[in-house]
C-alpha positions as CSV (number, residue, x, y, z in Angstrom):
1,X,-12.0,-32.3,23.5
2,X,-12.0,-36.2,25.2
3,X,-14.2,-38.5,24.8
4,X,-17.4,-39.2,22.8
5,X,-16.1,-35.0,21.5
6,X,-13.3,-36.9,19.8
7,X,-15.5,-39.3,18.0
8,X,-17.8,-36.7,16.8
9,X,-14.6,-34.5,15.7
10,X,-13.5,-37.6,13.5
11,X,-16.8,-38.1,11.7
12,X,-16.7,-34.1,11.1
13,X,-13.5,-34.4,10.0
14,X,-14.3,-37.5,7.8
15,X,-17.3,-36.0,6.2
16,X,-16.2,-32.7,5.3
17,X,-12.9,-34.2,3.6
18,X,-15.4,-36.3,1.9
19,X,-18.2,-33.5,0.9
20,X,-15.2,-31.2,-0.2
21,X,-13.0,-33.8,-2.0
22,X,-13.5,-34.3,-5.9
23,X,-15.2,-38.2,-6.5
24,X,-11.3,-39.0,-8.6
25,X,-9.0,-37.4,-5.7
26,X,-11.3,-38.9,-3.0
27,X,-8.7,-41.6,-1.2
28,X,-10.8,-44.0,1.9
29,X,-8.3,-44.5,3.6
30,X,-7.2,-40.7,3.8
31,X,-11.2,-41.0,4.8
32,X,-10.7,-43.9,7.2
33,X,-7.4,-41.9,8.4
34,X,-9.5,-38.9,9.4
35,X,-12.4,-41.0,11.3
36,X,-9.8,-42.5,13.7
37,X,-6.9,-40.0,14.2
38,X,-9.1,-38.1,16.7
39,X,-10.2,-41.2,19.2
40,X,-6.5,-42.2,19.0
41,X,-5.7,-39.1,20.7
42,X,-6.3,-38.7,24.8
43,X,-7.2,-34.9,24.0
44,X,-7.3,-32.3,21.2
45,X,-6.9,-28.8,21.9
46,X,-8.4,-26.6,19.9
47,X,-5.6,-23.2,18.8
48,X,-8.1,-20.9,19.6
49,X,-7.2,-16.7,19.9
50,X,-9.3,-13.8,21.1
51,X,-8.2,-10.9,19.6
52,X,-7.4,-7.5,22.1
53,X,-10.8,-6.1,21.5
54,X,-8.5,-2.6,22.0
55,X,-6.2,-3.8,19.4
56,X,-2.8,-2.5,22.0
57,X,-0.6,-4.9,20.2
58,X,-1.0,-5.5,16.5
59,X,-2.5,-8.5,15.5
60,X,0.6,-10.4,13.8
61,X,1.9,-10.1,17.8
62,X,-1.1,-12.1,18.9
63,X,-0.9,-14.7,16.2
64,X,3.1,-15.1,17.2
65,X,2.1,-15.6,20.9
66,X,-0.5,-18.4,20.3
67,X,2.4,-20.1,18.1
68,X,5.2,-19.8,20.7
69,X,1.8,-20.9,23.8
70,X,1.8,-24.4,21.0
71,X,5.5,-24.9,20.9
72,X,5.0,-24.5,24.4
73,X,2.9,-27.2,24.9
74,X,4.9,-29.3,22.6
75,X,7.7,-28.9,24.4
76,X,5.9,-29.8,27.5
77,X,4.4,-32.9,25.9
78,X,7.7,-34.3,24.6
79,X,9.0,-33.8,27.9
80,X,6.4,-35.6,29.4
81,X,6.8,-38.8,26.7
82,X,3.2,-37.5,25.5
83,X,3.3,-36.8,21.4
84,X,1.9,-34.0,19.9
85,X,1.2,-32.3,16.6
86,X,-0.9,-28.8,15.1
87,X,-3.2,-29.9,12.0
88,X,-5.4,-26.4,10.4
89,X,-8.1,-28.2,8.4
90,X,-9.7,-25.6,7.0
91,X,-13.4,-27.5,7.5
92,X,-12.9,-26.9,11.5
93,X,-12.6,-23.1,11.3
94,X,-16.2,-21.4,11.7
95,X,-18.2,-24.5,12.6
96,X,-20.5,-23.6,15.5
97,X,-21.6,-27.1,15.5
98,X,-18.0,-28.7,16.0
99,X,-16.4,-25.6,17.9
100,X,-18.4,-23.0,19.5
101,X,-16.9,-19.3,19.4
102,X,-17.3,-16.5,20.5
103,X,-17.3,-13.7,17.8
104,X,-14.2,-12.5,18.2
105,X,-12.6,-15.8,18.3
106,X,-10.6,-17.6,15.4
107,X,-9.3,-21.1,15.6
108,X,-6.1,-21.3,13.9
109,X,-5.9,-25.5,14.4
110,X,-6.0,-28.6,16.6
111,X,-3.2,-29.9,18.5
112,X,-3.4,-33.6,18.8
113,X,-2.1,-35.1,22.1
114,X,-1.6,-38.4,23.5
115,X,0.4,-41.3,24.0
116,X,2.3,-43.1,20.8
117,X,4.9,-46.0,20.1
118,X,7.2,-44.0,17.8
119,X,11.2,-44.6,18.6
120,X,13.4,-41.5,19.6
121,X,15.0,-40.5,16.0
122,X,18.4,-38.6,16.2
123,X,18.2,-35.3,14.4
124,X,21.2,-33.6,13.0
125,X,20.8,-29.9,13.3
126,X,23.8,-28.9,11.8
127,X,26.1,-25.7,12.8
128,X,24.2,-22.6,13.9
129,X,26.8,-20.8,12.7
130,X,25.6,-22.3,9.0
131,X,22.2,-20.8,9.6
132,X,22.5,-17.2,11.1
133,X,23.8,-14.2,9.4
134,X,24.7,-11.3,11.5
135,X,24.8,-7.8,10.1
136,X,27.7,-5.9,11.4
137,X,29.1,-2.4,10.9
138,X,31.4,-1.6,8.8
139,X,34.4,-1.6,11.2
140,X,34.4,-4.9,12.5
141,X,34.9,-7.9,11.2
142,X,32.8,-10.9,10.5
């Protein structure tokens, strides 16, 4: 989606977090948040899978591919300097009138995409071997 599509996605969004938010947890400017966060973007993609109609792969295969094809594209977009994150509200899923899909279609999310003014920040990601466990036999040592 570009464009007037974005503007029309953040009034969706906007209005269903409104019409599905109780009057004491309702926040504006989680309102006013939703309205904009859209047109700041140059695109969203909509995380969209078909499912094998034959079913040759189980469906938990599918689902892992469409994750690894958006850490795909974040990994392109940080390469690029673009930003980039995947938000699921659950009020874009099975909206004709927002995302038009085919039957045997499920949107799992938007990726947001565009340009932002954030600084690098250095991350610490600590010793792999801190993190991974391998599973030997019994004759060798760990």
């Amino acid at each position: 989606m570009q464009g007037s599509k974005l503007e029309e996605l953040g009034d969706f969004l906007a209005d269903q977090y409104k019409a599905q938010t109780d009057e004491k947890k309702f926040k504006e400017r989680k309102y006013k948040d939703k309205k904009k966060k859209a047109a700041q973007s140059a695109a969203v993609i909509a995380i969209v899978m078909k499912r094998d109609s034959n079913e040759s792969v189980p469906e938990w295969e599918e689902l892992a591919a469409v994750a690894a094809a958006v850490q795909n594209m974040w990994i392109s977009a940080h390469a690029n300097g673009l930003g980039g994150y995947w938000s699921s509200p659950s009020s874009i899923v099975g909206r004709p009138e927002v995302l038009p899909l085919e039957e045997d279609e499920h949107c799992y999310g938007l990726f947001y995409l565009g340009k932002h003014q954030m600084p690098e920040v250095p991350r610490e990601r600590g010793d792999i071997r801190e993190k991974v466990r391998w599973l030997k036999e019994k004759s060798e040592s760990a």
